[in-house]
N, C-alpha and C positions, 0 to 999 in steps of 0.2 A: 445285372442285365436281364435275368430272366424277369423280374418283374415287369421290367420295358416292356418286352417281348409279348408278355402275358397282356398288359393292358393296350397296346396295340392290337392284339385281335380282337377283343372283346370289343371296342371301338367298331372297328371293322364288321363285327357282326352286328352291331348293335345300328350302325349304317345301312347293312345289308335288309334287314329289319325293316327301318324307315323307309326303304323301299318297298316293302311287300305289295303295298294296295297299287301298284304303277306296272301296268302290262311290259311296259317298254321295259322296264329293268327286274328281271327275273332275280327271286333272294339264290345267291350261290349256295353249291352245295359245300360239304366241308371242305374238299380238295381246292375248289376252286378258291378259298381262300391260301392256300399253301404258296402257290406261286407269287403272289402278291406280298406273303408274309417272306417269303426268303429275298423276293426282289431290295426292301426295304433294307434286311440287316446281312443275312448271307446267303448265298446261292445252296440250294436245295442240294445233297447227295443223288448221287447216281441210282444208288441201291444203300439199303439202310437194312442190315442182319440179312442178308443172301437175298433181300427182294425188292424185283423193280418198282422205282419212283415212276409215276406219273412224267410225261416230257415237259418240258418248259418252251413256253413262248417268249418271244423279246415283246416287253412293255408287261411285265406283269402277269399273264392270261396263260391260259393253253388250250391245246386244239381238243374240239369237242370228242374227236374220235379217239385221241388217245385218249382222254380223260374215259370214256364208257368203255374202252377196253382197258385200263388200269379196274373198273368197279365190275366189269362183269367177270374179268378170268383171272387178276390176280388176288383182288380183296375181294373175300367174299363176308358176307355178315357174323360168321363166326370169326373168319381172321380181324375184323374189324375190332369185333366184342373181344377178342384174347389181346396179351400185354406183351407179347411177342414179334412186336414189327417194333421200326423205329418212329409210325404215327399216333404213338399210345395216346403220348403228352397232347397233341394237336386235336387228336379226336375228343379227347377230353375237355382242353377248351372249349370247341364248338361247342358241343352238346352243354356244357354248363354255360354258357352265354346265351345260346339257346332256349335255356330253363330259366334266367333271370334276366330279367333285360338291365343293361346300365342306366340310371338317370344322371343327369348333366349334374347335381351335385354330389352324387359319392365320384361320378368323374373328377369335378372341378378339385376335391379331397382328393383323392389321388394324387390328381397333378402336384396339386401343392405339397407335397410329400416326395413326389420325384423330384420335382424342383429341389428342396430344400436339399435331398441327400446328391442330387448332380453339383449342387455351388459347394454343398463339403467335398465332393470329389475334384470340381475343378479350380477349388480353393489354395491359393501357391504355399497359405502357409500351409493349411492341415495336410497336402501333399510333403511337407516337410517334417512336419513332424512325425507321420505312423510311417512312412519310407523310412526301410533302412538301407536300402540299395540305390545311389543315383538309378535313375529312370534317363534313357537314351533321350535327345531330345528329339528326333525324328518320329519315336516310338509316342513321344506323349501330343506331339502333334498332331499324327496319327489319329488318337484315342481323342484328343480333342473336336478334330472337325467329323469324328462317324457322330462323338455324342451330342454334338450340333448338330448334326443332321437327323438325327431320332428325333431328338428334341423338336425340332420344327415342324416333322410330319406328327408327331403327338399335335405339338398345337394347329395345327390346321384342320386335324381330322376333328377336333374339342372346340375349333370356332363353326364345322359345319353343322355340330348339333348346337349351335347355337348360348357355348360355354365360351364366354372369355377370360383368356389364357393372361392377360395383363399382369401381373403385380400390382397391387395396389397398398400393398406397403408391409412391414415387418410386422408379427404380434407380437407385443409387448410382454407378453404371458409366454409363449412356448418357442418364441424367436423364428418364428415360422413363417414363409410366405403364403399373404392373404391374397387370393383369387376371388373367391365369392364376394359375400356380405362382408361388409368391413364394419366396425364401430370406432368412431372417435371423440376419443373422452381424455380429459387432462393434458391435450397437447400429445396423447400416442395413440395407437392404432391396436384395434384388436380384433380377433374371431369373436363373434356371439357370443359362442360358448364360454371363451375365455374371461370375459367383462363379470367380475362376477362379485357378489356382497366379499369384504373382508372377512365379514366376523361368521354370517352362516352357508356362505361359499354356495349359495343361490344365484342363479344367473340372471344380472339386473333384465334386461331387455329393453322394453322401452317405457319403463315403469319411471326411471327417472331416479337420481341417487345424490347422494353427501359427499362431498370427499373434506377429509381431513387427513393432516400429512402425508398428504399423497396418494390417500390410498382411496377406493371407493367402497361404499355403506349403503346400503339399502335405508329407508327411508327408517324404517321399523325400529332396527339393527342401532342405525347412529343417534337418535331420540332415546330409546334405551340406554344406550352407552354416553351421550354425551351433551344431551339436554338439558337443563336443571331442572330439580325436580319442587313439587309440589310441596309445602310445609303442612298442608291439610291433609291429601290425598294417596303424598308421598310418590305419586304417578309424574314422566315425565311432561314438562309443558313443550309445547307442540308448535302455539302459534300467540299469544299477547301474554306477557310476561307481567308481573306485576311484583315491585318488591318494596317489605316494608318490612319493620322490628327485624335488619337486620336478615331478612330471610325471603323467597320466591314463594309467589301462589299464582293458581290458576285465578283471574279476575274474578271467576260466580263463587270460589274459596275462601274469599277475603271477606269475612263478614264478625258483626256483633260475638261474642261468646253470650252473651248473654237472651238477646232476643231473636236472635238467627239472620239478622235483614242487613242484605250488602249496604256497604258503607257508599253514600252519596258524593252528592258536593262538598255538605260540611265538612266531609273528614271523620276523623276516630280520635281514641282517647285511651292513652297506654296505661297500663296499671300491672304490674309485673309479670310482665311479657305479653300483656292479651290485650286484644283491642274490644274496645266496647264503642258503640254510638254515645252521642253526644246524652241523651235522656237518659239511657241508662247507666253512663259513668258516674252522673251528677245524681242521678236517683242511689248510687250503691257509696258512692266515695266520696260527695260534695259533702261540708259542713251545712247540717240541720239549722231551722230555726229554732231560736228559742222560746216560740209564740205560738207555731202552725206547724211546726217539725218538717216542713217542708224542704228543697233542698236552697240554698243560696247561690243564687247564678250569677249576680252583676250586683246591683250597691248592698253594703250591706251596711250596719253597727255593730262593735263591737262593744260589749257594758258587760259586767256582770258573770265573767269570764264566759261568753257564751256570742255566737253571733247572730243579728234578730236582720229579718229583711225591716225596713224603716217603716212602713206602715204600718206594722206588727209591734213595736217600742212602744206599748200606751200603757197606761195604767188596766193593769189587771181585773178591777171590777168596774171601774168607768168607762173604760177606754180611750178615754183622755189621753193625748200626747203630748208628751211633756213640753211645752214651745218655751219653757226659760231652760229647757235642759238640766233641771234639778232635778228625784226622782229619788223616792224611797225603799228602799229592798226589805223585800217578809219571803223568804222559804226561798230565792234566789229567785223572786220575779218580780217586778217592777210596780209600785204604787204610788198616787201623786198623796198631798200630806192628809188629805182628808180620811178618805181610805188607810193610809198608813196607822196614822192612829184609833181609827178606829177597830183595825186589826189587835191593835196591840194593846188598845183599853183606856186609849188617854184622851178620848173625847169626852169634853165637860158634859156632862149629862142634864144640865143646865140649857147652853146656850148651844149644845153640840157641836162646836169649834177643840181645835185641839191644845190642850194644857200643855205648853212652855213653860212654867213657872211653877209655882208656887200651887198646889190642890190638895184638898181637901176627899181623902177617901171614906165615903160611906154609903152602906145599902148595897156593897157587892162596885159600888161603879167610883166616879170620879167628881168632882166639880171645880169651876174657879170659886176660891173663895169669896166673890162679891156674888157669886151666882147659888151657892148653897145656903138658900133661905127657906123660912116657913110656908108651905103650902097655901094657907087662911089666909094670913097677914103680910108676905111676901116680907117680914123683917129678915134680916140678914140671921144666920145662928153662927155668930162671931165664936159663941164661948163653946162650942163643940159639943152642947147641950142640947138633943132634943128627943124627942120623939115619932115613932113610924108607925102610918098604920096603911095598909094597901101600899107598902114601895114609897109611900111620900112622906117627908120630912113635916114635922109642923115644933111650931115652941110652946112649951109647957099649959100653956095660958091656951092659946085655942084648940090643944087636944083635949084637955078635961072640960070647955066649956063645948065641944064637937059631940065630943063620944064619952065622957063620965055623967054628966048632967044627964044624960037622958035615961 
């Protein structure tokens, strides 16, 4: 009760106050709040430690001549200033409300505070449970309608400075009744104060928050905690998720390993575990040609255990391609028969066509045997009998009449 007591004056002077700038309503002096203060909760004593109280008026007041003969002949400023009367406590009020003024929110805090501990006082269980003596019921009726009656002149004196005394609902957080600012979030009601990050116990405001399993997260807080994170960066993603091999990135993250440049329309192309664009999977991991070494993207041949793009399948020194699709191999590359033989030595040296058959080796080369005749006389040298002079064959008969005769 003394707390009552206490925040009833302070009230009161803090009223007295508001009036200051207004001729018609002079601020009271300390005393003049005593009669008002006892009117409220109890009537003022006679005499408090051997000495006369001030008289009392009915309605609150008193008479201006006793009050100046209460300050000029029994209080004087030393007995004031000493702890030896029974106005120690009161004069001390004054003077400290005096010194700070109350504003409508550490009032509106207060209240909410008295409230809360008046509903455990007027609450039938917790009255049941910390009694251990039945309470008379005339006695607690009693005690009921004076702290109804506190109570009312608190809020009235708290709506004329312009504090509303309402309820506006329980806080979820300290079970408290809220008067001021209320917040509501997740279907309950809180203080300010109370509304606050889970994980770093910061008080959201009106920044805006996460909730998961109930609970509420600061923006920062639940990204950190609960976002998925980056396969690149390894940083929480925030706002466009992108996922692929299996795993999350930021969208400007998802790019080539190879050439660095995010991945398009086309798409990517995996290769144990990495993505690479389309050019350079096919430039590192496409089968080569076997012509231009190039990579192979769409038709190809296979010959020769090797694969050729098809305008690339020609013969080696012609470039010919083979249109009957026959095709001779020297060193695993492709020659049509011309070229083949002639790589390989089996061009008549003659009619330079290639020997199938039946030849005739001499002078280092090859012939058909109808084509390995005398140089002079173009006779055949059936018998394998002749002679050379410059690389050419000739028979018996026109080398000695060529070059012996002379």
């Amino acid at each position: 009760m003394d707390e009552l007591d206490i925040l009833l004056a302070e009230l009161e002077q803090t009223s007295a106050t508001d009036r200051g700038g207004n001729p018609d309503h002079p601020a009271p002096s300390e005393y003049d709040l005593l009669p008002e203060f006892a009117s409220r909760n109890s009537p003022l004593p006679s005499s408090v430690n051997g000495k006369a109280l001030p008289p009392q008026v009915p309605g609150g007041g008193s008479e201006a001549s006793a009050t100046k003969s209460v300050q000029s002949k029994d209080f004087t400023d030393d007995e004031l200033n000493s702890n030896d009367h029974g106005y120690s406590m009161i004069q001390e009020i004054s003077r400290d409300t005096m010194g700070t003024m109350l504003s409508p929110t550490s009032a509106a805090k207060q209240l909410e505070d008295i409230m809360t501990n008046l509903a455990g006082l007027l609450s039938p269980t917790e009255s049941t449970k910390t009694s251990l003596d039945p309470v008379p019921e005339k006695a607690s009726k009693g005690t009921e309608s004076s702290l109804d009656g506190m109570l009312g002149t608190l809020e009235s004196d708290l709506q004329r400075l312009g504090v509303s005394t309402d309820a506006k609902g329980v806080c979820s957080s300290c079970n408290k009744c809220i008067v001021g600012t209320i917040v509501t979030a997740m279907g309950l009601t809180w203080h300010p104060e109370h509304f606050i990050c889970a994980h770093c116990k910061e008080e959201i405001g009106s920044k805006g928050f996460c909730e998961r399993d109930g609970r509420a997260y600061c923006h920062e807080d639940y990204h950190n905690l609960f976002s998925p994170r980056c396969a690149y960066c390894r940083g929480p993603i925030r706002d466009k998720v992108l996922t692929a091999l299996d795993k999350t990135w930021h969208p400007e993250h998802f790019f080539c390993v190879q050439c660095g440049d995010v991945f398009g329309n086309e798409g990517y192309h995996e290769k144990n575990g990495k993505a690479y664009c389309r050019k350079d999977y096919f430039n590192m991991f496409a089968p080569k040609c076997g012509s231009c070494d190039r990579p192979v993207l769409d038709n190809y041949l296979s010959a020769l255990n090797n694969v050729w793009h098809p305008e690339c399948f020609v013969c080696r020194d012609c470039l010919t391609p083979f249109l009957s699709g026959s095709f001779f191999e020297v060193g695993g590359m492709p020659y049509c028969e011309l070229h083949y033989h002639q790589r390989q030595g089996s061009l008549c040296n003659g009619c330079q066509k290639p020997i199938n058959g039946r030849c005739i080796a001499a002078m280092g080369t090859r012939f058909h045997p109808e084509h390995f005749v005398c140089a002079f006389c173009l006779k055949q040298l059936s018998q394998g009998v002749f002679k050379e002079n410059k690389d050419k064959p000739y028979c018996n008969a026109c080398y000695n009449k060529l070059f012996l005769l002379q």
